[in-house]
FITIPA-807486 format. One record per residue: residue in one letter; x, y, z of N, C-alpha, C, O, CB in turn. Coordinates in steps of 0.1 Angstrom, whole numbers, plus 5000, padded with zeros to 4 digits. Glycine has a CB too. Example, Ala and Ser with C-alpha at 12.3 -4.5 7.8 and 13.67 -1.06 7.14 Angstrom:
// FITIPA-807486
A513249435078512349555078513249675078514249675085511349555090 S512849785071513749895071512950005079513450115080514149945057 
This chain:
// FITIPA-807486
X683883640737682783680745683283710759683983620765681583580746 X682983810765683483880777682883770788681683720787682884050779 X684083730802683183650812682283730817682583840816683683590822 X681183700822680283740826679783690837679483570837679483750817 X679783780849679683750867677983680870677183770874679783940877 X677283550868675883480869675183590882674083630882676083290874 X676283620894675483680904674883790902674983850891676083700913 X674183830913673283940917674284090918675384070921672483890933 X673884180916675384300918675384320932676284380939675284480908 X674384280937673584360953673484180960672484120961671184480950 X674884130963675084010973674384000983673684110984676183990977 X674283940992673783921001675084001011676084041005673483751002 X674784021024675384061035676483961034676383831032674584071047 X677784051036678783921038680184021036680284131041678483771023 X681183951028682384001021681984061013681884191014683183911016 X681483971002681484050988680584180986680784260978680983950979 X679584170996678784270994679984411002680284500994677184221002 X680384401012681484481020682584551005682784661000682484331033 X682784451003683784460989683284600977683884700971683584270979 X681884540977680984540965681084760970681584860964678884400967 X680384740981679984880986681284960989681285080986679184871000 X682284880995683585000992683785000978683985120976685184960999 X683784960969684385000952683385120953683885230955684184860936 X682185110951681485170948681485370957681185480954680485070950 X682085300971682085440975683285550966683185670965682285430992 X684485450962685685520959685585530944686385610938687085450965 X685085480939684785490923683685530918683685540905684785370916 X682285580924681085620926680385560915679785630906680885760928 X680485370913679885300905680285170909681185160917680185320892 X679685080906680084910906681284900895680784910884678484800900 X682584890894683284810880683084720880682684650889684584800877 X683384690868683484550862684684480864684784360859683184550849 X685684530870686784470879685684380889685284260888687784610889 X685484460898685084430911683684310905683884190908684584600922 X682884330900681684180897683084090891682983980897679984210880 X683984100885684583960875685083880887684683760887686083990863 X686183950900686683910907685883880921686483840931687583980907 X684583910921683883890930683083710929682183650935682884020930 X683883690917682783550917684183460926683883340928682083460896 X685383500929686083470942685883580953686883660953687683440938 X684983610961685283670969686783680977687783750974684383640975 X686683590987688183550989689283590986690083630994688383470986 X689583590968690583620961690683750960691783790960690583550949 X689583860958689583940953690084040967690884130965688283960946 X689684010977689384040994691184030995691684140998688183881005 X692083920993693383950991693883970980695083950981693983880994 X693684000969694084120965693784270965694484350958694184100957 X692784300972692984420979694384430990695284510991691584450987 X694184340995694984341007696484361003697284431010694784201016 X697084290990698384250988698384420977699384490977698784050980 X697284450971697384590962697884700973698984750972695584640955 X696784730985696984790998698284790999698784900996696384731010 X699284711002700084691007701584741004702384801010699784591008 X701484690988702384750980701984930979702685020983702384670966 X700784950973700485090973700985160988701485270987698785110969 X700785121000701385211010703285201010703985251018700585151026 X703485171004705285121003705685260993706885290991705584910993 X704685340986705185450980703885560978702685530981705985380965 X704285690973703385790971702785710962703185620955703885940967 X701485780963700185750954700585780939700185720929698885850958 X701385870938701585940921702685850918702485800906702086140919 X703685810923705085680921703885610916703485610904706285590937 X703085530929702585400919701185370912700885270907702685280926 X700485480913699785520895700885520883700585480872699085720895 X701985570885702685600876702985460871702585440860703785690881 X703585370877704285250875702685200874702485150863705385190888 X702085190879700885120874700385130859700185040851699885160882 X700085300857699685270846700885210835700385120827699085390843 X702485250833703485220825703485030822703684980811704985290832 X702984950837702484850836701184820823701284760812702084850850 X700484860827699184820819699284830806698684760798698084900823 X700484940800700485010787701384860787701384790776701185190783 X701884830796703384790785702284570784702584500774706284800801 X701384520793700384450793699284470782698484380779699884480804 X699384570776698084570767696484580773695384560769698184430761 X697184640788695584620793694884770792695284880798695584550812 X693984760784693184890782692784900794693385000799691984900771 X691584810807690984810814691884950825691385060828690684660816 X693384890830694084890840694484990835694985060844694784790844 X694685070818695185170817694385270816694885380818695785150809 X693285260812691785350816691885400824692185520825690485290819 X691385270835691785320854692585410861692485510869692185230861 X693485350857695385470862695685560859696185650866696785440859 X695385590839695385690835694285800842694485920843695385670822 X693285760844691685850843692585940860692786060863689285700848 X692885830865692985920884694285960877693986070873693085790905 X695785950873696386020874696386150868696986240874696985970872 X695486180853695286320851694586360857694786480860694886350842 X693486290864692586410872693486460888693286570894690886310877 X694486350893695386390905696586390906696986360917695186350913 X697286420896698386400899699586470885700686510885698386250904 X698686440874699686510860698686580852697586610853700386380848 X699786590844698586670832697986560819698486450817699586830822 X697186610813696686500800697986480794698386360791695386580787 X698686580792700086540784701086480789701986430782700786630779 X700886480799702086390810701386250809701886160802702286460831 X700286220815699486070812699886040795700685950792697386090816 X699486090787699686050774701486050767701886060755698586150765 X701886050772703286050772703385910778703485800772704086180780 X703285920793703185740795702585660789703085550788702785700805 X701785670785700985570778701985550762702085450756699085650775 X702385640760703585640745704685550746705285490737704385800742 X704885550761706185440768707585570765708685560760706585230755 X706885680770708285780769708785780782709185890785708085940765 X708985710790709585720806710685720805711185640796709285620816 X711785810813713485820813713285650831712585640841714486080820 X714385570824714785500834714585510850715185610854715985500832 X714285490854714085470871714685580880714385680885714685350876 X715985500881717785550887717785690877718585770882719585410880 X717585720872717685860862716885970867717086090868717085840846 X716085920870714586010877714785990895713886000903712685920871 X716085970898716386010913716085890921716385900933715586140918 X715385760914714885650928715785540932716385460925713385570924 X715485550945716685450953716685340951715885330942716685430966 X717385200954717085060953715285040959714484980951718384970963 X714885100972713785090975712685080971711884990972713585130980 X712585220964711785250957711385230944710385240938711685320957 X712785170939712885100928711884930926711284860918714385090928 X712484930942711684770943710184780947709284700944712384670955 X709984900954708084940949707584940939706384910938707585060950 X708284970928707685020916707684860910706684840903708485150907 X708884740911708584640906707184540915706484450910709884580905 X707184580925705884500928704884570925704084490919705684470942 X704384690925703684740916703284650904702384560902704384850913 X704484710896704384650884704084480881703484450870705584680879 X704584370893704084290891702784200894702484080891704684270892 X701984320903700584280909699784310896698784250891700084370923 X700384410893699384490883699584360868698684320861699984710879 X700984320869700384140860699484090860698784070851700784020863 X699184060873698383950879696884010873696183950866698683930897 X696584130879694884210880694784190866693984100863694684400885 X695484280854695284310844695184130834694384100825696484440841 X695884060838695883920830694483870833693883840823697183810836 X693783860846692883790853691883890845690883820842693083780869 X691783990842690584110835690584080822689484050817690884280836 X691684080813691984070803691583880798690883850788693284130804 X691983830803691483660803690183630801689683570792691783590816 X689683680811688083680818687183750805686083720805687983780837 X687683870794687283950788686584090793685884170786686783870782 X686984090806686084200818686484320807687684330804686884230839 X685184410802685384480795685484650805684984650816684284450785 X686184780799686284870804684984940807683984930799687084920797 X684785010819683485050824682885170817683885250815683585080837 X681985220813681385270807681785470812681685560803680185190809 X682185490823682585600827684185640825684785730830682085600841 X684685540817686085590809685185660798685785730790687285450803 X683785640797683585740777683385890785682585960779681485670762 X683885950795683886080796685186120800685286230806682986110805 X686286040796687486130793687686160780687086120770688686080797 X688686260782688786320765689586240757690286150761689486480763 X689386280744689086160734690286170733690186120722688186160722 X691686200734692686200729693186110742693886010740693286350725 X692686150753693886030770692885930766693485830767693786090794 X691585910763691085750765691585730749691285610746689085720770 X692185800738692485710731693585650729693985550723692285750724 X694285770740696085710740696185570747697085500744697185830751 X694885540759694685470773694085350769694085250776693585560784 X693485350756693185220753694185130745693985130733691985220746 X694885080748696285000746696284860738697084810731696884980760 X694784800743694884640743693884630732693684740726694484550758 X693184510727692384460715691084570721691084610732692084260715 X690484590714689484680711688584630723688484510726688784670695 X687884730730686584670741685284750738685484860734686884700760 X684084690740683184790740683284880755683484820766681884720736 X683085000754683185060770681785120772681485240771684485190772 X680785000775679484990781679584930793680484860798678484920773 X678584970798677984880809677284710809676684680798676884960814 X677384660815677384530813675684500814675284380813678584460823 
């Protein structure tokens, strides 16, 4: 049984609500990321901060990229939903996302990246541990606006044990 957030979606004035209203402006919905990790405000509040952080350390398309190859290689449908959905829509094509999701990536150093950027892509890769374990644990199921990608990237994108992809 999926955890399930006791609170209100619409918090009181505060953090979480702050939290609550930015997801919503950049995702144009509440996830079910954001309610699972909201029952720590706090926690969730730094890991934006430490996600931010690493994500400014490289282009947006590097660490979608590493993010989603993360999630595939995690089993996390949720995180691979997510990464995949924005990288086809900004940055690849459906066949380029579904190729990652296959685990067809040429090596790092092969594809031209420095020690630096190399070490972006492992923090990347190791935050995106942390999100996807804590979703996946919790049972936080995928959000209901992954059922309007096409059926071949949300099928390549669902990676992990079966979720229903409703709304909660």
């Amino acid at each position: 049984m999926p955890f399930t957030r006791s609170a209100d979606p619409a918090p009181e004035p505060g953090l979480l609500a702050d939290l609550f209203a930015a997801d919503r402006r950049y995702w144009g919905y509440l996830p079910h990321s954001a309610t699972t990790l909201g029952v720590r405000p706090a926690v969730y509040a730094a890991w934006r901060q430490l996600n931010g952080a690493i994500k400014a350390g490289m282009p947006a398309r590097r660490y979608k990229v590493a993010t989603l190859a993360a999630a595939v290689e995690l089993r996390s449908s949720y995180c691979s939903l997510a990464h995949g959905k924005v990288l086809a829509a900004e940055h690849l094509t459906e066949d380029q996302v579904v190729a990652i999701a296959a685990g067809d990536l040429e090596p790092l150093r092969a594809a031209g990246l420095g020690d630096d950027e190399i070490f972006d892509v492992i923090l990347a890769t190791a935050a995106r541990c942390f999100f996807s374990t804590a979703l996946d644990a919790s049972g936080t199921q995928a959000d209901a606006a992954f059922n309007d990608l096409p059926d071949r990237l949300r099928d390549a994108l669902t990676v992990g044990r079966p979720r229903a992809m409703a709304s909660r």
